[in-house]
Backbone bond lengths (Angstrom), bond angles and torsions (degrees), N, CA, C in turn:
res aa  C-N    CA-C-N  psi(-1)  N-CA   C-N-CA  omega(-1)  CA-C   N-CA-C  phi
1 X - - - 1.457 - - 1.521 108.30 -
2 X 1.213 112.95 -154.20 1.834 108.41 176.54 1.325 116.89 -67.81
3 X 1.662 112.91 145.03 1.258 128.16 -171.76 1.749 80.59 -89.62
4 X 1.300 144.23 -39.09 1.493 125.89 -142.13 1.563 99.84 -86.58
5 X 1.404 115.60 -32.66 1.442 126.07 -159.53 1.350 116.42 -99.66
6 X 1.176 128.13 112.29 1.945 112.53 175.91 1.769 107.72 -110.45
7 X 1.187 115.59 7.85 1.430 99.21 175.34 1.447 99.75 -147.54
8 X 1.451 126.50 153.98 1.674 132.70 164.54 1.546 96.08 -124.18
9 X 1.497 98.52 144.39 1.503 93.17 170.78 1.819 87.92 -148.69
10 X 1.127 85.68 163.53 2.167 116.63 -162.79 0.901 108.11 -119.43
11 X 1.301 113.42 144.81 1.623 135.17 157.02 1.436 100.14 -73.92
12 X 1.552 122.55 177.32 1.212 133.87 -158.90 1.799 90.84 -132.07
13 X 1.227 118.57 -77.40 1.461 118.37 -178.85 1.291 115.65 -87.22
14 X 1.124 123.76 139.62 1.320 147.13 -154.36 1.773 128.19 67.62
15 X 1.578 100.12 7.31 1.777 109.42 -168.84 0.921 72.89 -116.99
16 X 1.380 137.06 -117.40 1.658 151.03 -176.36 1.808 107.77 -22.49
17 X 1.100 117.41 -38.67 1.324 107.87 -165.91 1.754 87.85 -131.96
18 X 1.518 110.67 176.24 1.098 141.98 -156.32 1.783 93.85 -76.39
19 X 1.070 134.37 169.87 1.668 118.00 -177.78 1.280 94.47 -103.74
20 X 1.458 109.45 159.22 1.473 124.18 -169.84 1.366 114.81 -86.84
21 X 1.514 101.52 -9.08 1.785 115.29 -168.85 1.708 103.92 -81.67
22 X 1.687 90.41 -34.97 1.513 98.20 178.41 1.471 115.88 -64.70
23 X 1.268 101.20 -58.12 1.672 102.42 178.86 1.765 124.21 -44.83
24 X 1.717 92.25 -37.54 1.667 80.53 163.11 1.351 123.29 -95.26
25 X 1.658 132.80 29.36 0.938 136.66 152.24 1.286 103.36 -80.19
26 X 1.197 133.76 -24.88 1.371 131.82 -154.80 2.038 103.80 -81.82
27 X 1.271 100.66 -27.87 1.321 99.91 -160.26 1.448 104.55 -106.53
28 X 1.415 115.90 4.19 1.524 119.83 -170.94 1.551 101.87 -54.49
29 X 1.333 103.75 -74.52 1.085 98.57 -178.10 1.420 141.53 -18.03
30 X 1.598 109.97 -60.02 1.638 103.33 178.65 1.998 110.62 -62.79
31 X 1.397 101.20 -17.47 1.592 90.76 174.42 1.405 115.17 -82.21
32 X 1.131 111.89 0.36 1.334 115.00 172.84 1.494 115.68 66.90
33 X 1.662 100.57 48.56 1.684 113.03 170.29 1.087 101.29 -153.47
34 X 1.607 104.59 167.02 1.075 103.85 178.90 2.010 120.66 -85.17
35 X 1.831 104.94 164.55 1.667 95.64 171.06 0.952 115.95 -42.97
36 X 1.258 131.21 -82.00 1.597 131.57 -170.09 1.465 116.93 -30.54
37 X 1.651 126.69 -53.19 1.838 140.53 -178.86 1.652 72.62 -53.90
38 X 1.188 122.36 -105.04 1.284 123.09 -139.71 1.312 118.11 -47.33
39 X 1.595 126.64 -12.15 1.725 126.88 -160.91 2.149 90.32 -101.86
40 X 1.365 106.12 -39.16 1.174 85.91 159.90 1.296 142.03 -93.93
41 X 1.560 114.43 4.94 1.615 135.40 152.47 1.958 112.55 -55.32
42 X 0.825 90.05 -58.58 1.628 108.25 177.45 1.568 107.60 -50.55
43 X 1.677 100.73 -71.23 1.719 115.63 -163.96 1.293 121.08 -95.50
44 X 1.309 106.01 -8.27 1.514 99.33 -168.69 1.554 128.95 88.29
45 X 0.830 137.68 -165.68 1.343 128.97 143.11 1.319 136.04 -103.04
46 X 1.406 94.34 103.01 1.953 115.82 -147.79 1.650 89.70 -59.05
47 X 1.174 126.73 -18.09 1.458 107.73 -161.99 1.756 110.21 -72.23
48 X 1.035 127.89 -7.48 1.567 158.11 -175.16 1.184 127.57 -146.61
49 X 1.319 111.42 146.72 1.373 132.62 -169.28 1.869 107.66 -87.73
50 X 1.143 97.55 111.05 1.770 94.18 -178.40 1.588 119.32 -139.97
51 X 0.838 148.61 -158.51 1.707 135.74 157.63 1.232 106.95 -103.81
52 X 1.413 144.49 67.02 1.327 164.56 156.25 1.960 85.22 -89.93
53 X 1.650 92.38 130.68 1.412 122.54 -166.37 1.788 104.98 -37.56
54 X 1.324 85.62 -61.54 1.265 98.65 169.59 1.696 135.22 -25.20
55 X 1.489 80.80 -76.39 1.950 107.50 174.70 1.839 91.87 -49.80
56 X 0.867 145.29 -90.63 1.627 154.48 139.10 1.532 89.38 29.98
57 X 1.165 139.96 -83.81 1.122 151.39 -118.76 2.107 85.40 -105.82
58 X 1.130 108.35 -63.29 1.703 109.76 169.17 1.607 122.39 -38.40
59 X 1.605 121.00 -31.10 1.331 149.14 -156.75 1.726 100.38 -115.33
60 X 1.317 125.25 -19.42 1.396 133.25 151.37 1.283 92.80 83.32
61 X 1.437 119.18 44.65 1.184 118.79 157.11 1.417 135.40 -106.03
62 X 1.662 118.00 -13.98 1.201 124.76 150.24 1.872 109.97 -112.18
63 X 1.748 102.63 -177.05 1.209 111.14 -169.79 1.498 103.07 -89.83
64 X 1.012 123.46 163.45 1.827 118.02 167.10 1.463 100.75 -67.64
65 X 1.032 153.58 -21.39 1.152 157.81 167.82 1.652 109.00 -64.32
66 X 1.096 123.67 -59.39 1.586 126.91 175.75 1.469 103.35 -79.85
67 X 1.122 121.43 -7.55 1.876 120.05 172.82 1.467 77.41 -86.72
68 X 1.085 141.88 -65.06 1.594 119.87 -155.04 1.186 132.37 -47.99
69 X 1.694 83.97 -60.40 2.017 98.87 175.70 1.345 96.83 -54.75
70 X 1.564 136.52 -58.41 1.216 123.86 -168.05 1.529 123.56 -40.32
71 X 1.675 120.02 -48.54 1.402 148.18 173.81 1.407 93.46 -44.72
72 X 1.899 113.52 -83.74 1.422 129.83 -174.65 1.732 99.23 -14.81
73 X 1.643 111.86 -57.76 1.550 132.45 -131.85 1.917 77.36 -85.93
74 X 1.267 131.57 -41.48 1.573 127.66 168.06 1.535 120.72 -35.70
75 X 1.814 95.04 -68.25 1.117 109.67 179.49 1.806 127.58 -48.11
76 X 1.075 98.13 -49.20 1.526 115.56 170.68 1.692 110.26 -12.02
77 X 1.768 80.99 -73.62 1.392 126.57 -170.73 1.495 114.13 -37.53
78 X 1.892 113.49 -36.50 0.992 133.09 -164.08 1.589 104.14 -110.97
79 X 1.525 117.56 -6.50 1.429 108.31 173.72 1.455 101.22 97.58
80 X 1.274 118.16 -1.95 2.285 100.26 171.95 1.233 94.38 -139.71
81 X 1.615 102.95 -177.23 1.814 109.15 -174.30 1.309 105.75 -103.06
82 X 1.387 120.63 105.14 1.519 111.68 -179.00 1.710 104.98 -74.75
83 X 0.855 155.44 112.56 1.239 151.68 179.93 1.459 121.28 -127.70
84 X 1.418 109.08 98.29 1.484 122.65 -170.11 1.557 108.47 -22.14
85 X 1.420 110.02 -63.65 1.466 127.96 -161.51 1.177 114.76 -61.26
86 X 0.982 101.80 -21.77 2.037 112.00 177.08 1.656 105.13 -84.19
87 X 1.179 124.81 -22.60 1.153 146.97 -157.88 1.776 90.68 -96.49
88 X 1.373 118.85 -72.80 1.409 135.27 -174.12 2.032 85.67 -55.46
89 X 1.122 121.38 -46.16 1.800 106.34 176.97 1.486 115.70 -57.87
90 X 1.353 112.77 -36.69 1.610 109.08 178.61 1.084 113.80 -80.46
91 X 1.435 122.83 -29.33 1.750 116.18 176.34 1.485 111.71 -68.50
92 X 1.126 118.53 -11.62 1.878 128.51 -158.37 1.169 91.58 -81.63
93 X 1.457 126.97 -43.08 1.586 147.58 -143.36 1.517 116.65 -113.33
94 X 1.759 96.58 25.47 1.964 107.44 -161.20 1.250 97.88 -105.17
95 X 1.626 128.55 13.68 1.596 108.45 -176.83 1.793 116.23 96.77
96 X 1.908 88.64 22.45 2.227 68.75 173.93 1.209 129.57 85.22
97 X 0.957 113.15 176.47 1.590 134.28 154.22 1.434 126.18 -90.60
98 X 1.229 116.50 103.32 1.596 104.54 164.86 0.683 127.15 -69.13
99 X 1.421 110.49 127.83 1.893 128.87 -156.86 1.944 99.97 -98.92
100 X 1.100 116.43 4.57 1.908 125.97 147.76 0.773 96.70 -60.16
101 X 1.370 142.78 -87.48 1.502 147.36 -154.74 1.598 114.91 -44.87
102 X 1.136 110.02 -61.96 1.476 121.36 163.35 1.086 120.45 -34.01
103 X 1.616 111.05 -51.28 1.220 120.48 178.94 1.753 117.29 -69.19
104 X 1.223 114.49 -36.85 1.411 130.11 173.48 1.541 109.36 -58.15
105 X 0.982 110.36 -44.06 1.363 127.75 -170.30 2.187 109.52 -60.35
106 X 1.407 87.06 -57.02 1.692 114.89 168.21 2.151 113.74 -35.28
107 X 2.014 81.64 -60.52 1.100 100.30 171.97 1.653 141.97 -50.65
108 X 1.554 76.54 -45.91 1.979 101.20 170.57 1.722 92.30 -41.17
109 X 1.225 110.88 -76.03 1.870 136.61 -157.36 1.564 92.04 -44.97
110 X 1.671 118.04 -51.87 1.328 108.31 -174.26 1.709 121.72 -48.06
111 X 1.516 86.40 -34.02 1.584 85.31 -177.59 1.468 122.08 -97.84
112 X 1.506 105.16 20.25 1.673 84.85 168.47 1.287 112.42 123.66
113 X 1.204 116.67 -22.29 1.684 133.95 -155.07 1.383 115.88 -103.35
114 X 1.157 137.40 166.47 1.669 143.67 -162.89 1.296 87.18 -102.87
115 X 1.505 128.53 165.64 1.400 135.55 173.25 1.597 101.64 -139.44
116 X 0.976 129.23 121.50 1.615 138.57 177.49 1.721 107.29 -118.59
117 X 1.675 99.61 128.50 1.689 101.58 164.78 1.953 108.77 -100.23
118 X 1.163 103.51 112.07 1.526 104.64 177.50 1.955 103.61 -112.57
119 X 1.703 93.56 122.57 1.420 68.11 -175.10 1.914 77.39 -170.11
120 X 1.520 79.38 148.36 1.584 93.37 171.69 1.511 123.41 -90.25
121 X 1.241 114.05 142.10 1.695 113.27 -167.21 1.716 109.14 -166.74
122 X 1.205 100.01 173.71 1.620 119.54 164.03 1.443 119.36 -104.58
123 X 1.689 91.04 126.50 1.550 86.82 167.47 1.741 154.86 -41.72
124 X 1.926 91.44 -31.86 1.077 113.38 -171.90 2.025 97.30 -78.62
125 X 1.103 109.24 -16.88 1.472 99.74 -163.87 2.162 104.77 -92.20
126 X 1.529 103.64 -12.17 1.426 134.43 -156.18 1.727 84.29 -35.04
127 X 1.555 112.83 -80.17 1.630 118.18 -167.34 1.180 103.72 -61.34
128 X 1.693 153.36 6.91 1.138 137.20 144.43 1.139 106.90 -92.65
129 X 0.988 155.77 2.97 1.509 129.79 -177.24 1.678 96.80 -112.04
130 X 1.356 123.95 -40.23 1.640 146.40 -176.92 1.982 85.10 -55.79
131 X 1.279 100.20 -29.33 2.096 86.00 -167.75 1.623 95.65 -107.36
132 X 1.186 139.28 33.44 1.297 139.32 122.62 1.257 121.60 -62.40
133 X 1.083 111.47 -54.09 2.016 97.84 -157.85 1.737 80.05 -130.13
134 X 1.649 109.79 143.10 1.538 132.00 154.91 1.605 115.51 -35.91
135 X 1.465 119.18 66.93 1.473 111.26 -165.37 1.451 118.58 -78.91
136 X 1.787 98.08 -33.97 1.636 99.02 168.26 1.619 116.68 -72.38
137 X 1.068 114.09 -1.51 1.968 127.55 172.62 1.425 107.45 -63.50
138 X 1.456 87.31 -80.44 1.490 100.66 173.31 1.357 155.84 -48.00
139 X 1.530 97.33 -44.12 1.335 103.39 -169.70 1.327 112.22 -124.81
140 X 1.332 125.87 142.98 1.541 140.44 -179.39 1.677 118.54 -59.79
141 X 1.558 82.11 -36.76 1.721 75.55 178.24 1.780 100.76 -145.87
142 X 1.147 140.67 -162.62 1.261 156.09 -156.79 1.605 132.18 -177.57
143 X 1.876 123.78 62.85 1.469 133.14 174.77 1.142 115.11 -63.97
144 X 1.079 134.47 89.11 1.466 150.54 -178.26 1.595 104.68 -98.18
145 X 1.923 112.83 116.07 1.783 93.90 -158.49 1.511 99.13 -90.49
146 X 1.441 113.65 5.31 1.229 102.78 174.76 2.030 117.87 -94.87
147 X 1.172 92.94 13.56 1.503 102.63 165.56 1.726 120.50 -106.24
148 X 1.409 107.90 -36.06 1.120 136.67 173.61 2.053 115.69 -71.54
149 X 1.358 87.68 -39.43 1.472 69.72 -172.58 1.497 125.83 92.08
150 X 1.296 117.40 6.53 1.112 135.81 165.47 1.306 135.29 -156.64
151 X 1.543 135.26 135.64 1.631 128.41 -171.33 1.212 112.08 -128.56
152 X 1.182 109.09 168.48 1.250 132.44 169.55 1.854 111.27 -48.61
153 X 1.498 114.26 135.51 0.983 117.83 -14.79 1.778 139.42 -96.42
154 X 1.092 103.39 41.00 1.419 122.73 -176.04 1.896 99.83 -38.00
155 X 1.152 115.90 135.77 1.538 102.53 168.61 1.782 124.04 -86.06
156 X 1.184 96.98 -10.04 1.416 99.94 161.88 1.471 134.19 -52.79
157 X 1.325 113.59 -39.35 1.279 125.05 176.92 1.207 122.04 -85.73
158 X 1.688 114.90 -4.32 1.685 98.77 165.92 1.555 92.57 -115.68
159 X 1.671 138.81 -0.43 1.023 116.69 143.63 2.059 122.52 -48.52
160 X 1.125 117.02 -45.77 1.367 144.64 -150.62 1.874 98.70 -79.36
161 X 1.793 115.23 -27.30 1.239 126.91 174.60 1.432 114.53 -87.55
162 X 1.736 117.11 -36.21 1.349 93.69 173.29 1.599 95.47 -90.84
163 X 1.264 156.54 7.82 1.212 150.60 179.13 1.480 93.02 -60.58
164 X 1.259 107.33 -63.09 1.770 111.34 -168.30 1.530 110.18 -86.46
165 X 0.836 131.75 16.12 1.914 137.48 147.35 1.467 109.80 -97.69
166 X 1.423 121.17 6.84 1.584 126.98 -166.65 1.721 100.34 17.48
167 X 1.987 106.50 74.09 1.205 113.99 144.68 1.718 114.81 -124.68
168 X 1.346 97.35 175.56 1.641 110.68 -172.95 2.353 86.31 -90.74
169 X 1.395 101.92 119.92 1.421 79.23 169.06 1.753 130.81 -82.22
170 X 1.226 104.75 22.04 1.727 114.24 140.04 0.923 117.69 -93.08
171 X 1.050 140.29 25.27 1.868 143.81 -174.67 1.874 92.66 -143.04
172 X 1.548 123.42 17.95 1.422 130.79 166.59 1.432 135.37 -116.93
173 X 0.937 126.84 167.63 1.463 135.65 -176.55 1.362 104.90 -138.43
174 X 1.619 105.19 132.45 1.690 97.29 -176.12 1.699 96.04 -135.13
175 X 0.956 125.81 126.64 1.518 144.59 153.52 1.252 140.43 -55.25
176 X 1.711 142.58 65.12 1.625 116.37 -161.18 1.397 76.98 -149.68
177 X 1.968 98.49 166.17 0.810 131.09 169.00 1.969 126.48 -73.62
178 X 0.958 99.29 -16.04 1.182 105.84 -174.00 1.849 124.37 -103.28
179 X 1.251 112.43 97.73 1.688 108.03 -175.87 1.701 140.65 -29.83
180 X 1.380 78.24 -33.33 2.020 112.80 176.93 1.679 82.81 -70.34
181 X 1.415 136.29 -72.70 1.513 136.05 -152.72 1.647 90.51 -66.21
182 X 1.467 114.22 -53.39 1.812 94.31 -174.99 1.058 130.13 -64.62
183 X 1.674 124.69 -15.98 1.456 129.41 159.80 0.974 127.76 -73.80
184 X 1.827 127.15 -12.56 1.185 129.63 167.06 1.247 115.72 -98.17
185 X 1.430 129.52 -1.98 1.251 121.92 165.14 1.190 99.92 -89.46
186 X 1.700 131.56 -49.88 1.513 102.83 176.63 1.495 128.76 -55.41
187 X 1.240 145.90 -15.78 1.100 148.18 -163.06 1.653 96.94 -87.53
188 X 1.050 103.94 -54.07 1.925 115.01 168.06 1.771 105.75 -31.81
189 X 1.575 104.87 -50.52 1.549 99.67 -177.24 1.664 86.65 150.24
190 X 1.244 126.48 -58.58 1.532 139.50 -148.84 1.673 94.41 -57.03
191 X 1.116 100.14 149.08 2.070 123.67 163.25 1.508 89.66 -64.71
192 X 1.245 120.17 142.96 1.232 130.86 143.71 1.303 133.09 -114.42
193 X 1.348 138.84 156.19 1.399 132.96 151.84 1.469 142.11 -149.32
194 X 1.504 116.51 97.31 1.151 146.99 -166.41 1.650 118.24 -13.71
195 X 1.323 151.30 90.46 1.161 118.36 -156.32 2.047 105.52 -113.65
196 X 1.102 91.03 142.04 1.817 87.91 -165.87 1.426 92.40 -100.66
197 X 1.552 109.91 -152.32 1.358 116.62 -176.34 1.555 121.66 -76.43
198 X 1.972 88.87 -27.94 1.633 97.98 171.73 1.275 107.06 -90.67
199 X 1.607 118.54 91.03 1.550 131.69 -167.15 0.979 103.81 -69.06
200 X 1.921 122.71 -6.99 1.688 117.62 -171.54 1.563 96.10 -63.48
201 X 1.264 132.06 -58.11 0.964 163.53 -57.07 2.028 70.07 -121.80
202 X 1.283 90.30 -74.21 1.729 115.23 -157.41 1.784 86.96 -65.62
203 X 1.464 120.72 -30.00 1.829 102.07 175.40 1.222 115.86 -74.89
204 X 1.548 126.02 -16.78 1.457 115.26 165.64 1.457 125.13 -80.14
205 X 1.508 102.41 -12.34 1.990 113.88 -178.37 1.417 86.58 -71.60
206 X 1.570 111.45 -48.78 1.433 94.21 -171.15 1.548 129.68 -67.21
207 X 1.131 99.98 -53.64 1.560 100.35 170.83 1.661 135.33 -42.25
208 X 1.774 87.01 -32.67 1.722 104.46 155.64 1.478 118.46 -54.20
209 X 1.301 118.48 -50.03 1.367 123.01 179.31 1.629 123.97 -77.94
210 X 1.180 120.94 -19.14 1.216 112.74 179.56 1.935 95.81 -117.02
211 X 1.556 115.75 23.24 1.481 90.07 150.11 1.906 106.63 -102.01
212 X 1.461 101.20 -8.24 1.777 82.61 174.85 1.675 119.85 -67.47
């Protein structure tokens, strides 16, 4: 496989699964706002690390329970009910796991390469999302920022991912859904590549990059 690259590492939501940004586009409507009001009601502004309930709750510093009321206590503010759980029903209902990815993932290993999961999350959700896809199969290592204590896009934490794959992160490839996460891994040093809804899209960037 590639002589330049020895490790790929993945996002978890929006690579493997459907993106979470989408799902709360999906439901704006009946709250009677728009995607964007409600995705940065919910998330904050994913492009940075800040104490938005959320970020808090990714960084394992509040409960999903006090991320809610906190969220709920946003929404208010703005006139609809942001309510995580209604939110966690539409993401449930996005189509799965793509079993490409998995498969890509498999592939990486065939050829030689480190596999890293970097990905922001909640603790409380850890044994459901970990019992989707074969994670101890797959992957070499596992940055979970709610174990860590830090997320995306903090640059610490994709220093801190190839630290523990003992790679150079110019000698990486990083995978996510989110534009804010692919600009902060490139700035770190690492290749990135953006992955949208057409996930083909980002498995042929990759495959481009790890046949040079």
């Amino acid at each position: 496989m590639s002589t330049r690259y020895q490790a790929v590492l993945f996002d978890f939501g929006g690579v493997f699964t459907a993106s979470p940004f989408a799902a709360a586009g999906s439901i704006a409507a009946e709250l009677g706002t728009s995607a964007d009001r409600l995705v940065e009601v919910v998330f904050g502004s994913y492009s940075e690390d800040t104490d938005h309930p959320w970020h808090r709750l990714e960084r394992g510093e509040l409960t999903i329970e006090d991320a809610r009321q906190a969220i709920l206590a946003i929404g208010a503010e703005q006139g609809f009910e942001a309510d995580l759980y209604k939110l966690f029903g539409a993401m449930g209902s996005a189509g799965g796991v793509r079993e490409e990815l998995v498969e890509c993932v498999r592939g990486v290993r065939r050829g030689g390469l480190r596999t890293g999961l970097l990905t922001n999350n909640v603790a409380e959700l850890r044994e459901h999302w970990r019992a989707m896809i074969p994670v101890d199969e797959i992957f070499d290592d596992v940055v979970d920022s709610s174990e860590v204590g830090m997320r995306k896009p903090d640059p610490r934490i994709f220093t801190l991912a190839c630290e523990r794959l003992a790679v150079e992160p110019a000698r990486s490839v990083f995978l996510d859904d989110h534009p804010g996460n692919v600009a902060a891994a490139k700035r770190v040093g690492l290749e990135a590549v953006l992955v949208g809804e057409a996930h083909e899209d980002a498995l042929r960037e990759l495959a481009r990059l790890l046949a040079e």
